[in-house]
C-alpha atoms as an extended CHARMM CRD file, in Angstrom:
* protein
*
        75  EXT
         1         1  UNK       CA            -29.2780000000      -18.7320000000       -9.4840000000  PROA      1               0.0000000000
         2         2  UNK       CA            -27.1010000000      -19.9290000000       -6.0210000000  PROA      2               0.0000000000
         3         3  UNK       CA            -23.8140000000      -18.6260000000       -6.4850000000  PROA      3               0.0000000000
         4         4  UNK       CA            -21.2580000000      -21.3580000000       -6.5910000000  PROA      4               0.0000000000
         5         5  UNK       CA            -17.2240000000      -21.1710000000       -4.9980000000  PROA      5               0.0000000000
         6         6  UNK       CA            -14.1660000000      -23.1350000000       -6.3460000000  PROA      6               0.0000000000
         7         7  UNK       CA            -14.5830000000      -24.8680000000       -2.3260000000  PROA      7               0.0000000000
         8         8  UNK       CA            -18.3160000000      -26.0050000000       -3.5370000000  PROA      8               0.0000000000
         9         9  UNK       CA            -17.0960000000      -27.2480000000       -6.9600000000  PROA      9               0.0000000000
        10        10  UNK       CA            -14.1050000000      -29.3530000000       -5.6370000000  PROA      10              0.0000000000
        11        11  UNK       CA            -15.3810000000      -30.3780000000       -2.2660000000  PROA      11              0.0000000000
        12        12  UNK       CA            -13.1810000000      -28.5930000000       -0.2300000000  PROA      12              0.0000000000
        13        13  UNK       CA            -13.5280000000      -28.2400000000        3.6130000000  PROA      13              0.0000000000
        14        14  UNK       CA            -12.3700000000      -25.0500000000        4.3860000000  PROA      14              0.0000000000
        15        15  UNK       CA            -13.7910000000      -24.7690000000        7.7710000000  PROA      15              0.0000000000
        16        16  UNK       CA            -12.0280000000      -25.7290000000       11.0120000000  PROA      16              0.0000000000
        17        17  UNK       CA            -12.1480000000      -25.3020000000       15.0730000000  PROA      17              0.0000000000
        18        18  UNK       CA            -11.5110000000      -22.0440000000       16.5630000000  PROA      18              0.0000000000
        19        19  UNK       CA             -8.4430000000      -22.0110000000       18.4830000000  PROA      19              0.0000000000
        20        20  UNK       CA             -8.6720000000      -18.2570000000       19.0120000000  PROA      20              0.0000000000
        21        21  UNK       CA            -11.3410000000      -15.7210000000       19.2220000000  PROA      21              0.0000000000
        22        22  UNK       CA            -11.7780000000      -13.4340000000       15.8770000000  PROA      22              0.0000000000
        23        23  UNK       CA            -12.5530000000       -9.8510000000       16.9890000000  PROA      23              0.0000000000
        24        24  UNK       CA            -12.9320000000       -6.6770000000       15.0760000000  PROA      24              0.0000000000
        25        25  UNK       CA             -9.6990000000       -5.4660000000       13.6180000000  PROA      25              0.0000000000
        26        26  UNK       CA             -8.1260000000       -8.8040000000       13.3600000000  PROA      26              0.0000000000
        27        27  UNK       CA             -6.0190000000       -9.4840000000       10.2190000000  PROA      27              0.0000000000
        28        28  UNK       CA             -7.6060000000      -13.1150000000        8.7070000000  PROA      28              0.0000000000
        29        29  UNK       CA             -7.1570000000      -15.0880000000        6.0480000000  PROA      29              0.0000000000
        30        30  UNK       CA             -9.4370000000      -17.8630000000        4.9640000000  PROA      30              0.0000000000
        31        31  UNK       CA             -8.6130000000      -21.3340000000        3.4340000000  PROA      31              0.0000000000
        32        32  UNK       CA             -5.3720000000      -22.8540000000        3.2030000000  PROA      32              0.0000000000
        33        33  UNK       CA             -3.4150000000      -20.3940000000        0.9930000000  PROA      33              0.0000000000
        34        34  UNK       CA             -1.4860000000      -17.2950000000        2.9490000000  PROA      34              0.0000000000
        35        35  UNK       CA             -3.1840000000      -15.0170000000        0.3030000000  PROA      35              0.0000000000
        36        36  UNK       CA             -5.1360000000      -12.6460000000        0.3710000000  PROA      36              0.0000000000
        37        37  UNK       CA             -5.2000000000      -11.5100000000        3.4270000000  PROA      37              0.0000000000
        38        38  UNK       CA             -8.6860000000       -9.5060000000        5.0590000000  PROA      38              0.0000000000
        39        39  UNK       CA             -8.9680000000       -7.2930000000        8.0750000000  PROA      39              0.0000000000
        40        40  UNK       CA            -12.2290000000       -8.1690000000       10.4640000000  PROA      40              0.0000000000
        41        41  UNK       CA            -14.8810000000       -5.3130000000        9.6480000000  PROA      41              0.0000000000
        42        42  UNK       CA            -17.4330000000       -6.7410000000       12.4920000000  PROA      42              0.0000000000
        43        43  UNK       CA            -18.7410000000       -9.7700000000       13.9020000000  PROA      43              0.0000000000
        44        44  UNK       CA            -21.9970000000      -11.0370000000       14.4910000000  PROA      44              0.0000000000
        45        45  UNK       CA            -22.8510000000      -14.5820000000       15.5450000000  PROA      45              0.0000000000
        46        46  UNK       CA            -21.0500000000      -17.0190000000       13.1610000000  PROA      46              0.0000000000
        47        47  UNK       CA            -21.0410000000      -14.1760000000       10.3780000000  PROA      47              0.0000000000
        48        48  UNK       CA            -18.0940000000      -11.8470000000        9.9280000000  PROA      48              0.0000000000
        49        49  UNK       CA            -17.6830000000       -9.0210000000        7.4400000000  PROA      49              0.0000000000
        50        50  UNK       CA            -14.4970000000       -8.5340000000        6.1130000000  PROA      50              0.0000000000
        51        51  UNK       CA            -12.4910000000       -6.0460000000        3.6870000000  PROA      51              0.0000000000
        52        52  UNK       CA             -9.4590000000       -7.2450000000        1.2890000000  PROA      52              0.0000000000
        53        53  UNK       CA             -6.5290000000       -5.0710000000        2.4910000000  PROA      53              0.0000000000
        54        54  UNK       CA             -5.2460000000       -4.7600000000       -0.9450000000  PROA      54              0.0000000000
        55        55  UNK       CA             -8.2360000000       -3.8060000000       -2.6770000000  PROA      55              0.0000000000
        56        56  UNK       CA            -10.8510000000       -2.9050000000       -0.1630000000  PROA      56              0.0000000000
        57        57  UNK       CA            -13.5060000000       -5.2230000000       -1.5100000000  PROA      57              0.0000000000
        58        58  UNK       CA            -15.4500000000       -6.1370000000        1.0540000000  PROA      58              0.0000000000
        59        59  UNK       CA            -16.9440000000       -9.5490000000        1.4500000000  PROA      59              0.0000000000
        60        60  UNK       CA            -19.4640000000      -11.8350000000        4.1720000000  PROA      60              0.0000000000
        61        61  UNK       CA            -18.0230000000      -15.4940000000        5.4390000000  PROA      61              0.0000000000
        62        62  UNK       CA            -18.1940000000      -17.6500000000        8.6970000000  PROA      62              0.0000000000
        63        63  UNK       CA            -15.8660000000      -17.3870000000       11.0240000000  PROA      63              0.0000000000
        64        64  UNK       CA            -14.7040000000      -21.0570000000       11.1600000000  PROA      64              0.0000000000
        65        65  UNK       CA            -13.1800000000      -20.0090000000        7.6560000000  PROA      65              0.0000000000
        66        66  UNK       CA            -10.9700000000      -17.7760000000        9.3090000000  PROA      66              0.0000000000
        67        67  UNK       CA             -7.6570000000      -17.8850000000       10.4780000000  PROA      67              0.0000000000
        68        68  UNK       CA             -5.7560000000      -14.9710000000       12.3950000000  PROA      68              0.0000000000
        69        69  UNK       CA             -2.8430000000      -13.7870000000       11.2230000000  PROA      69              0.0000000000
        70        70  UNK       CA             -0.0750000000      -11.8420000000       14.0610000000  PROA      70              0.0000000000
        71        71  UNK       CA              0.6050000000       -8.8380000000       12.7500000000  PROA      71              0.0000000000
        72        72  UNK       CA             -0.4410000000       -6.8160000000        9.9320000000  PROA      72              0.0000000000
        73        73  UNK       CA              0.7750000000       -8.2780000000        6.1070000000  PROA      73              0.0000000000
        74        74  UNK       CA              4.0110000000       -7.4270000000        5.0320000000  PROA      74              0.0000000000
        75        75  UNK       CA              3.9940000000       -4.5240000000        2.1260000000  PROA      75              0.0000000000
């Protein structure tokens, strides 16, 4: 069974152009919400592996799905 997201259900286009280059160590988000926020594990092609900074759960996306944050997240 294909796993489904909420951006599949309710045709949401989540992806966008680069304006900047996402690099290893980089603090992203992805989508249009602020929340929750995921620091850059590794990147390979138009993959990147990145880690919840709350919870350390680590997940796989694209990179046009990510948008750098400055700085790390407020505590």
């Amino acid at each position: 069974m294909a796993q489904v997201s909420y951006s599949d259900v309710f045709s949401l286009d989540l992806e966008r152009e680069l304006d900047e280059e996402i690099l290893s160590g980089d603090v992203v988000r992805t989508g249009a919400n602020f929340y929750p926020h995921f620091r850059v594990i590794a990147v390979h092609g138009d993959k990147v592996w990145v880690r919840n900074v709350d919870t350390d759960v680590d997940g796989l996306t694209t990179v046009n799905r990510c948008r750098k944050i400055n700085g790390p997240p407020p505590v």
